[in-house]
C-alpha positions, 0 to 999 in steps of 0.5 A, spaced: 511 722 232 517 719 228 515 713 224 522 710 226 519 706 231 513 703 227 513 696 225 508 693 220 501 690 222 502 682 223 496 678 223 496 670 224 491 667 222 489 661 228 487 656 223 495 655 221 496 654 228 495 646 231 488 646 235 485 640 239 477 638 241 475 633 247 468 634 250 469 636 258 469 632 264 464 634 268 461 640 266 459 642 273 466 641 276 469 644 270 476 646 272 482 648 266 489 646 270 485 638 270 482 638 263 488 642 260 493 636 263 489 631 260 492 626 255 494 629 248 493 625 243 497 623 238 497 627 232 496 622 226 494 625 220 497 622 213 500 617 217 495 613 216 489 612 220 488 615 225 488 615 233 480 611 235 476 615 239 470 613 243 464 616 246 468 614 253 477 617 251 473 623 249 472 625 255 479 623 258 483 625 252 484 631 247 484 630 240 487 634 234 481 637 229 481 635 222 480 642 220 479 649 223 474 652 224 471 647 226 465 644 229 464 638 234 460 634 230 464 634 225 471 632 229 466 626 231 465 624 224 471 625 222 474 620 229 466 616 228 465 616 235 458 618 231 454 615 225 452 620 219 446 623 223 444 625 215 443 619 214 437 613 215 435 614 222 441 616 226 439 625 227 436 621 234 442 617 235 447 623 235 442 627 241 448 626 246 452 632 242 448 637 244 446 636 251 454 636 253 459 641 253 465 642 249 473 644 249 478 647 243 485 649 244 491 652 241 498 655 244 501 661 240 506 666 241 505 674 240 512 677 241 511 685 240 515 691 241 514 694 247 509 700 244 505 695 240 498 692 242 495 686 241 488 684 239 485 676 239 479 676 233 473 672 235 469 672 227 464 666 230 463 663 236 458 658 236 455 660 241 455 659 248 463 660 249 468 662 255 474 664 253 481 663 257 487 665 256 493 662 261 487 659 265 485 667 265 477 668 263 478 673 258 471 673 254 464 670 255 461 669 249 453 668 248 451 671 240 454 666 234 452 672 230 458 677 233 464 678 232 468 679 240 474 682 241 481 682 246 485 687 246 492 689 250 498 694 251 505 689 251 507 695 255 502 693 260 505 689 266 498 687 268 498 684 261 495 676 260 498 675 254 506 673 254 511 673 247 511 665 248 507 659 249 500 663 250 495 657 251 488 659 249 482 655 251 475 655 249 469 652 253 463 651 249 457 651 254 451 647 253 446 651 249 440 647 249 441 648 256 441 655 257 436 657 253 430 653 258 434 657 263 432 664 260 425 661 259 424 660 265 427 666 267 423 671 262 417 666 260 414 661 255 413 663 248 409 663 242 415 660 237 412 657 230 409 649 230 412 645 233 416 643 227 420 649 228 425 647 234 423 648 241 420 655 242 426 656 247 430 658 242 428 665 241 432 667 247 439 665 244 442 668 239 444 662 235 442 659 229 435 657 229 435 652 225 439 647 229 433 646 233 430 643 227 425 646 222 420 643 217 426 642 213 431 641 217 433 636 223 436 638 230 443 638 231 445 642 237 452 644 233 458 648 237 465 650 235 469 656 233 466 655 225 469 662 224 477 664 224 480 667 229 486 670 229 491 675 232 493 681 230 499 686 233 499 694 231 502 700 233 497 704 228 493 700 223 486 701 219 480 698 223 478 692 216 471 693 219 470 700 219 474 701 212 468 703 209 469 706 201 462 709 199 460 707 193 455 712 190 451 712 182 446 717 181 442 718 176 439 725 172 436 726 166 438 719 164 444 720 166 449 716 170 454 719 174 459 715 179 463 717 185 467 715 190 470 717 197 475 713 201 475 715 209 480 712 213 478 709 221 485 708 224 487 705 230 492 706 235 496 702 240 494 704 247 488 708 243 493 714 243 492 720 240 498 721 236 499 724 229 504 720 224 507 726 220 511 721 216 507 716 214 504 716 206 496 714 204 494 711 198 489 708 196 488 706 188 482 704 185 483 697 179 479 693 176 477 687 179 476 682 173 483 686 171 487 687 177 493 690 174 488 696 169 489 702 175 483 707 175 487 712 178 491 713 185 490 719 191 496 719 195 496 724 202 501 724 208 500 724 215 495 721 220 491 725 224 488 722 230 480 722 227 478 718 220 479 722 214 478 722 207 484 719 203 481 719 196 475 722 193 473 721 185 467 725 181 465 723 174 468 716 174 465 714 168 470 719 164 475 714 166 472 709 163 469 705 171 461 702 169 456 701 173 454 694 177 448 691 174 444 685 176 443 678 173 440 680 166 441 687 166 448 688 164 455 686 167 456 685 174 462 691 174 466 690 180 472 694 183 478 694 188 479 699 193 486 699 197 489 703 202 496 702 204 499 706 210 507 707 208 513 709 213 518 714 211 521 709 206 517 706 203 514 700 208 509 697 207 505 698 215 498 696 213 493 694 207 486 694 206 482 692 200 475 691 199 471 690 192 466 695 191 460 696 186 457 702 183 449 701 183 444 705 187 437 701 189 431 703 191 425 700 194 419 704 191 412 703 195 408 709 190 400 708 191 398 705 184 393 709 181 389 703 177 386 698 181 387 690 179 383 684 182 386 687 189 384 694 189 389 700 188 394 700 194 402 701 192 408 698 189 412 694 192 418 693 188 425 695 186 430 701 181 436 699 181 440 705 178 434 708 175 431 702 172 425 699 174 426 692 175 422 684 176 425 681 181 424 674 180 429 668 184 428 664 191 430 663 198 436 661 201 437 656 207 444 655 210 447 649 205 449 646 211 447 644 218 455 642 219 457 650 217 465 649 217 465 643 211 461 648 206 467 651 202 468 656 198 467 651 191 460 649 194 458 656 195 461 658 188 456 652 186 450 654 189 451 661 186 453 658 179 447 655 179 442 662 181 446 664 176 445 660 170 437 659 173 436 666 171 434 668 178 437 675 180 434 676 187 436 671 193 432 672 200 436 669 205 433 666 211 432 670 217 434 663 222 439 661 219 446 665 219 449 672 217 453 669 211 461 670 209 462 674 204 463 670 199 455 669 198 455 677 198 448 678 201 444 679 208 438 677 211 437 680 219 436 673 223 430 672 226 424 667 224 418 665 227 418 667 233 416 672 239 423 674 240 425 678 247 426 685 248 430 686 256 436 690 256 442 685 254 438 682 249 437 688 244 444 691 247 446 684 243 442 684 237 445 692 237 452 690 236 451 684 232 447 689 227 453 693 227 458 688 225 454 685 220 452 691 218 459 694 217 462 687 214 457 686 208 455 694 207 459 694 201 457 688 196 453 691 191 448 686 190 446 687 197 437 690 196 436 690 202 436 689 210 429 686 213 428 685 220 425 679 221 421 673 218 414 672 219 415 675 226 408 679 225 405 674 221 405 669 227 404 674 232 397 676 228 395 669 226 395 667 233 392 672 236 393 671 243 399 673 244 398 679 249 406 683 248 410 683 242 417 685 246 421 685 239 418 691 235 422 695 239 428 691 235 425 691 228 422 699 229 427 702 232 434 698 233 435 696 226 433 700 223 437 706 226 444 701 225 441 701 218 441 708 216 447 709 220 452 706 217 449 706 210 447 713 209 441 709 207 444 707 200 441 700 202 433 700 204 431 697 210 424 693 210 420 691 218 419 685 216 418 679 211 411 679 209 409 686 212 404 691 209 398 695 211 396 698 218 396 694 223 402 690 221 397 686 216 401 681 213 396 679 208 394 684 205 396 684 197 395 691 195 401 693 200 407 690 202 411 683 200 406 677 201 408 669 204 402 665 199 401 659 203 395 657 202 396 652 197 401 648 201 398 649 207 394 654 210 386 653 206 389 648 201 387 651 195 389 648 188 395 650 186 390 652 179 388 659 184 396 662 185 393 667 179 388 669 185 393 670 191 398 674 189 401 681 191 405 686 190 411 682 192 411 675 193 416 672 197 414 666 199 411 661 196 412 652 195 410 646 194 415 640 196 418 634 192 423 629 192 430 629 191 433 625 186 433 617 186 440 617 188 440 622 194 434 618 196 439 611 196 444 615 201 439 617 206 436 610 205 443 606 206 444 601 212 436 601 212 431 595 212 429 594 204 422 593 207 422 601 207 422 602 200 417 605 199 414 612 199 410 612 206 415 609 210 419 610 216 425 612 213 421 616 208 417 620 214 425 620 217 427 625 212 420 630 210 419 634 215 413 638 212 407 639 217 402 634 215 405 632 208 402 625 208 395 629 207 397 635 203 402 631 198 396 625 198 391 631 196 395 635 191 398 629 187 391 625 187 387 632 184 391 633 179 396 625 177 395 619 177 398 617 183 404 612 182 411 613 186 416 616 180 416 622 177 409 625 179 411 627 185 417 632 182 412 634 176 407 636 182 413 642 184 414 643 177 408 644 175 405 648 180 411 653 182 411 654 174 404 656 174 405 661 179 411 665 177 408 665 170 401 668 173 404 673 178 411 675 173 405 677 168 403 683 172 409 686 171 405 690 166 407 697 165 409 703 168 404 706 173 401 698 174 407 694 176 402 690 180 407 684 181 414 687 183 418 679 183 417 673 185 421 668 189 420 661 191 421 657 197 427 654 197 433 653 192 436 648 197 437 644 203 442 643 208 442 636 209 438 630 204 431 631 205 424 631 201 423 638 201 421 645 198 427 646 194 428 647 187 436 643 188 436 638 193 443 637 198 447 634 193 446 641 188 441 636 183 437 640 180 429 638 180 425 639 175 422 645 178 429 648 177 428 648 169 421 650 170 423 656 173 429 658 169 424 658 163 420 663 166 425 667 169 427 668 161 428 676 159 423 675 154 417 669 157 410 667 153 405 664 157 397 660 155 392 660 160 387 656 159 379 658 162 375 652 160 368 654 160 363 650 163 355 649 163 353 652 170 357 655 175 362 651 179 368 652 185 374 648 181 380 652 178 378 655 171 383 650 168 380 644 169 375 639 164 369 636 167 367 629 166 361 629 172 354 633 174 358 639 171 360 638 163 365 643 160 363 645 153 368 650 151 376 653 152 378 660 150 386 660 150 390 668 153 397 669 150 401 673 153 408 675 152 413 679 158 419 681 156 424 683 163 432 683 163 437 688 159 436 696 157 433 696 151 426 701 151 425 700 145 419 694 142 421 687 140 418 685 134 416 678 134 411 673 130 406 669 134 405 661 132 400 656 135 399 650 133 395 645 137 396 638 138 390 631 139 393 627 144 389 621 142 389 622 135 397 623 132 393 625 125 390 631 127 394 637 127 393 644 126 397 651 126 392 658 128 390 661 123 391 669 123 387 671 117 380 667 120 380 672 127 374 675 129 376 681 131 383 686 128 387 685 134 388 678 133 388 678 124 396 678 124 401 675 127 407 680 129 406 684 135 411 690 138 412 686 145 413 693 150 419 693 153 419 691 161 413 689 161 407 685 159 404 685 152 397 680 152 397 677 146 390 675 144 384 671 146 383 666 142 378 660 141 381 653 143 380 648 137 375 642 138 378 636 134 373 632 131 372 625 134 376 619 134 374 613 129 370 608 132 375 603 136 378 609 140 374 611 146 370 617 146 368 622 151 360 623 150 357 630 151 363 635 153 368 638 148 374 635 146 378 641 147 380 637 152 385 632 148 388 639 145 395 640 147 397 648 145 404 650 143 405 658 143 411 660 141 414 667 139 419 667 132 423 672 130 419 676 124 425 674 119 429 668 121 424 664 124 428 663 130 425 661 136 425 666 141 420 663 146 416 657 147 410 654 152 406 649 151 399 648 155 396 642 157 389 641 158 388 639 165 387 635 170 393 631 167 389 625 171 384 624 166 388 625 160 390 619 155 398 621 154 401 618 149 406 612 152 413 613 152 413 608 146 408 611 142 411 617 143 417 616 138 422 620 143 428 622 139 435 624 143 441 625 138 447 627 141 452 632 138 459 630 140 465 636 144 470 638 141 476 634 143 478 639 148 471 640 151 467 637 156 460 639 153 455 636 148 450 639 145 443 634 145 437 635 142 431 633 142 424 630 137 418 627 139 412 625 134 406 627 140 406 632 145 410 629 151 410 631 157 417 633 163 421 630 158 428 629 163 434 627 161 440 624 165 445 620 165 449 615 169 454 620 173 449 626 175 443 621 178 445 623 184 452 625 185 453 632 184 455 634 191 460 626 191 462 629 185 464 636 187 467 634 194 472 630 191 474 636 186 471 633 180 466 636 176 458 634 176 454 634 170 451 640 168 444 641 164 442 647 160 435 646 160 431 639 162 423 637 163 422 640 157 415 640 154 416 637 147 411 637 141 412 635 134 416 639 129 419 644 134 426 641 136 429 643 141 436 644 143 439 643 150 448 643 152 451 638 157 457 640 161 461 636 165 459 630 161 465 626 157 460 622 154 459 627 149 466 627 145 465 621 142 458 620 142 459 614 146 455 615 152 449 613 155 442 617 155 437 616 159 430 619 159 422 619 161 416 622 162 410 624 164 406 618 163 398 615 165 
């Protein structure tokens, strides 16, 4: 076929287009000549304010959107037809929404040669949707999680579609309303607690979490929240299929790259025709260095099936790396593009994709040595050829109004997983497939008994299809799973006779999975998923949800070192946000609810019972106030947890913990909650805490009080009752993760105590005085990727204090004793890892007050043409979640970043602090720092 007569691909991206939004009339008289020849209003925007709208024009006339994509509740934000449903108690006041349906429109043109054809996109359709084109229905729509595509010949005399003035309408139909028909129809199901949304949700294929969660409100949203664009071709390259496999292997300690490029091509009218003329090429470049080219393949000639177009072996020898995660090296990507030329020279058509070169495994091998759970086997993850603990959190959609996260906030989030350290994110499975910009995947089915009849698993096929093709090729995808806690619920309830879904999550997707990876992308049934019989719970086998602490037993947060796994997926404690995300759901709200057990309060934490289970934890372990107790009761906790569980790490052959990751990192509205950073992207204390322990080289101290009879409170706890604690042995331990060095890290141990009542007594451990070899020196070979123990030593008891100062009769006075542990470089001195333990439980300590505590906070100024300070920080006691702030971070991080300025940015915070041990900390994004003339605030833990 001659190429004289090809034209290039044209896409239009429908964003670009005018597009207008009214809620429909009647829904059950629904006719589009009438809705479409209502008024048009006005189009105002940056002329001033714009046209008013109320509840009832709404209905009678269009109004343009604000953005595209869009969503309702966003257009009637934007108009304030509705109040800020994130803030006080208006979640309720904004129900109507979704109980009604809704109208978008746009005119177009698609002029096209006479042999070309022309293809609508639908990338995301929120959720219930009929399409019409020219009053014609073209598409109905019922999966927020698929891509829907229509296509025409423009030789077709039959076509819908014209060269000019082409009018399409969608009409977004009520989905709460659609689900309880569908519930009627196959029956009700089990679908969580009854804070996770009504149980009817399951049979719709739309985000979960728009029912409500225990984290989240419900707000039913719909729109087109994706693009939509049109495409016109008389031959092109199918974007979604263009798949460039990407593949490392390893021999011998060897790495070899490789790569092959197939070519899906697509034809007008799906002829079968071969362009002789047409040339192929296709270059490899470097991503971080676009202009450096790898190397080039070129090919004439189209044929009518895919083809191989490029093939490289050996590509390390042209200098290409390989991808690594966070801590393990750099994260390496390259460019791979494919364009289709004509005879001379013009380009037809391009597709590029940003690849990794990485192979990652899921190693489930029996372990030979038992620990405190028995054999079983691992659960954990090589990537290329390098064991490796996975430690980082889980991910919620950032969001509950999708179209206004853009990409600078998706850039934060990651910025901050980045800078915290963590390098594995689970993303949720009833939130969305994320775009491609967040570069990982989650199958989306959450707590539920979902359905199994024939168009429902068809449609969760073709939506595993698309996803599956869409994000195939980010290297820092791990692995695809089928569901969150869909067998867990199953097995705590009991009682549900049929779990249809096993049918999805054992044979459907995991079918999509090897077919359109070639299994270089594991697939796991579900999360948490184990032994026989789908034992969720068991922690030899398997990935575990450890929820008996918040929840479930309600056991202190002390036990985590007993309820761990081979994986530990999900785990929490809640806290509140910061003080000025607090302010901003409280506004308009009567001043009498200020305080933490109102109305208010109660409106924005969704937690099950968290009045009791907060009341529980904060009165076991706090004296009880309303400041930063509540935040150090996350800290303290999810700390422990990963510090206890990344120790298991051990060696090779006793990898007894594979990783760790903590529910949530964030929110998707302001909200008391599990999250280490709340809506606004203030990190907590927990957040810092976290970061810490996911350091490549960590110490930790457990402190094992010993008592004098037996008795069922955690190990860490002295006793001032009927039971008396007479003694503390400490445990030291070092773990070292991260990088490819195999061979030991020398390191001095320092441990110095503390007396929190007497600022006189101090003490450094005397090595030379042990009683047994292993602990008479001081430097250890602390084993590369895995965990070292240290030592057990006895924890000193100070004498007593003189006769005005209260003193504790018949129990040790270990108990006054702060631990600072601390691994130097053997010859500099420089501080390579610190913790400092405390005795527990912080309630009945004497913790010296902010005052006594002789707080220094100095600050080193920026250069002047920096936005950083460095700050560092002195203390003559042992202090306790020591947190820095200033004026511009309390609260207004994500202010900041909508309006494109800069938010505050610490490097580390909540720190523990004890005398002589200076600890230096960066803050970005602060002009304070230039000349010293900023303001610092700061407190601490304090009884």
């Amino acid at each position: 076929m001659s190429t004289n007569k090809i034209e290039p691909v044209v896409d239009v991206d429908f964003a670009s287009l005018k597009w207008w939004w009214k809620e429909i009339r009647r829904p059950e008289e629904f006719d589009v000549t009438t809705e479409l020849a209502s008024q048009y209003t006005p189009d105002t925007r940056g002329k001033g304010d714009p046209v008013a709208a109320s509840r009832e024009s709404i209905r009678e006339q269009w109004y343009p959107a604000s953005r595209f994509p869009s969503e309702v509740h966003v257009e009637l934000l934007d108009r304030e037809v509705i109040p800020d449903p994130y803030v006080a108690f208006h979640e309720h006041d904004v129900q109507w929404v979704g109980e009604t349906d809704w109208l978008y429109t746009c005119t177009f043109d698609a002029p096209a040669s006479k042999g070309a054809e022309r293809r609508l996109v639908f990338d995301g359709l929120d959720t219930l949707c009929n399409i019409y084109l020219n009053d014609t229905k073209i598409l109905q729509t019922d999966n927020a999680f698929r891509q829907y595509t229509y296509s025409e010949a423009a030789s077709d005399p039959t076509c819908v579609l014209k060269e000019k003035g082409n009018i399409l309408l969608l009409h977004f139909r009520c989905a709460k309303k659609y689900a309880k028909e569908q519930e009627l129809v196959y029956g009700k199901v089990r679908a969580g607690s009854s804070n996770l949304g009504d149980p009817s949700r399951v049979y719709l294929r739309k985000p979960q979490y728009d029912w409500r969660w225990d984290w989240g409100p419900e707000l039913m949203t719909c729109g087109p929240y994706r693009g939509i664009r049109l495409t016109t071709y008389s031959v092109c390259i199918d974007k979604l299929a263009f798949h460039p496999s990407a593949q490392l292997t390893v021999a011998n300690g060897v790495r070899d790259l490789s790569l092959s490029v197939d070519l899906p091509i697509e034809r007008a009218g799906g002829q079968d025709a071969t362009f002789q003329d047409l040339k192929v090429v296709t270059t490899l470049r470097d991503a971080d260095e676009p202009r450096t080219l790898v190397d080039v393949f070129e090919s004439v000639g189209l044929s009518g099936a895919s083809k191989t177009v490029a093939s490289w072996q050996h590509l390390q020898e042209k200098g290409v790396e390989p991808w690594w995660p966070v801590g393990y090296g750099k994260q390496k990507r390259y460019i791979v593009e494919t364009r289709i030329l004509g005879s001379e020279g013009t380009l037809i058509h391009s597709v590029s994709k940003v690849i990794g070169f990485r192979s990652v495994e899921l190693v489930q091998e029996p372990l030979e040595e038992a620990d405190q759970y028995g054999t079983g086997s691992t659960f954990l993850f090589k990537v290329n050829g390098v064991e490796m603990f996975m430690g980082g959190s889980n991910w919620i959609p950032a969001d509950n109004f999708l179209t206004t996260i853009t990409d600078e906030r998706y850039r934060a989030w990651l910025e901050l997983m980045r800078d915290g350290g963590q390098n594995m994110i689970r993303i949720w499975g009833g939130g969305i497939y994320e775009p491609d910009v967040f570069f990982d995947l989650y199958f989306q089915f959450a707590c539920g008994v979902y359905p199994a009849h024939d168009a429902f698993v068809d449609s969760v096929r073709q939506e595993a299809e698309y996803n599956v093709k869409r994000l195939r090729h980010h290297p820092s995808l791990a692995l695809f799973c089928g569901n969150n806690e869909d067998y867990q619920m199953v097995l705590q309830w009991g009682d549900v006779s049929d779990f249809p879904a096993i049918v999805i999550y054992e044979k459907v997707l995991p079918e999509v999975v090897l077919a359109l990876t070639g299994g270089t992308v594991p697939y796991h049934r579900g999360s948490p998923y184990g032994g026989k019989g789908w034992d969720t719970s068991d922690p030899t086998v398997g990935d575990v949800h450890q929820w008996n602490i918040w929840g479930g037993k309600e056991l202190p947060w002390q036990e985590y070192g007993r309820l761990g796994g081979r994986f530990v997926s999900e785990f929490g404690i809640p806290a509140f946000p910061v003080m000025g995300t607090v302010k901003h759901w409280m506004r308009g709200v009567d001043p009498r609810e200020w305080y933490a057990q109102s109305k208010a309060i109660a409106q924005h934490t969704r937690a099950g019972a968290y009045e009791r289970r907060f009341a529980i934890v904060m009165n076991e372990n706090f004296r009880v106030t309303e400041d930063i107790e509540k935040q150090v009761m996350q800290a303290e906790a999810v700390g422990y947890a990963y510090r206890v569980w990344k120790r298991e790490w051990r060696s090779e052959g006793k990898r007894y913990c594979g990783g760790v990751l903590v529910w949530q990192l964030n929110d998707c509205w302001p909200v008391v909650s599990w999250a280490l950073v709340d809506y606004f992207l203030n990190p907590k204390p927990s957040f810092y805490v976290i970061k810490r322990e996911l350091a490549s080289l960590t110490i930790g101290v457990v402190r094992e009080v010993i008592q004098d009879r037996p008795n069922d409170r955690p190990k860490q706890f002295y006793e001032y009752g009927a039971t008396q604690s007479v003694g503390a042995k400490l445990h030291i331990w070092a773990t070292q993760t991260g990088g490819q060095d195999s061979e030991p890290l020398n390191a001095k141990l320092d441990i110095q105590y503390f007396d929190l009542e007497d600022p006189a007594w101090h003490k450094h451990h005397d090595f030379s005085q042990a009683n047994t070899a292993q602990t008479q020196t001081s430097i250890f070979a602390v084993s590369p990727n895995g965990t070292t123990e240290l030592g057990t030593f006895d924890c000193p008891e100070p004498g007593p204090l003189k006769e005005s100062v209260y003193n504790r009769p018949g129990t040790t006075t270990s108990g006054r004793v702060v631990v600072s542990a601390r691994l130097l470089h053997p010859e500099t001195g420089e501080v390579l890892a610190r913790f400092v333990d405390w005795p527990q439980p912080y309630r009945v300590l004497d913790i010296p007050s902010a005052a006594d505590a002789g707080v220094e906070v100095e600050v080193e100024g920026a250069p002047e043409d920096g936005d950083y300070a460095l700050v560092k920080v002195r203390a003559k006691r042992p202090i306790k979640c020591l947190w820095l702030s200033v004026g511009s971070d309390e609260g207004g991080a994500g202010d900041a970043l909508v309006k494109g300025a800069r938010a505050v940015r610490w490097s580390d915070n909540a720190l523990d602090v004890v005398p002589g041990d200076e600890q230096v900390i960066t803050v970005k994004g602060w002009n304070g720092g230039k000349k010293k003339a900023g303001k610092f605030n700061w407190k601490i833990l304090q009884n």
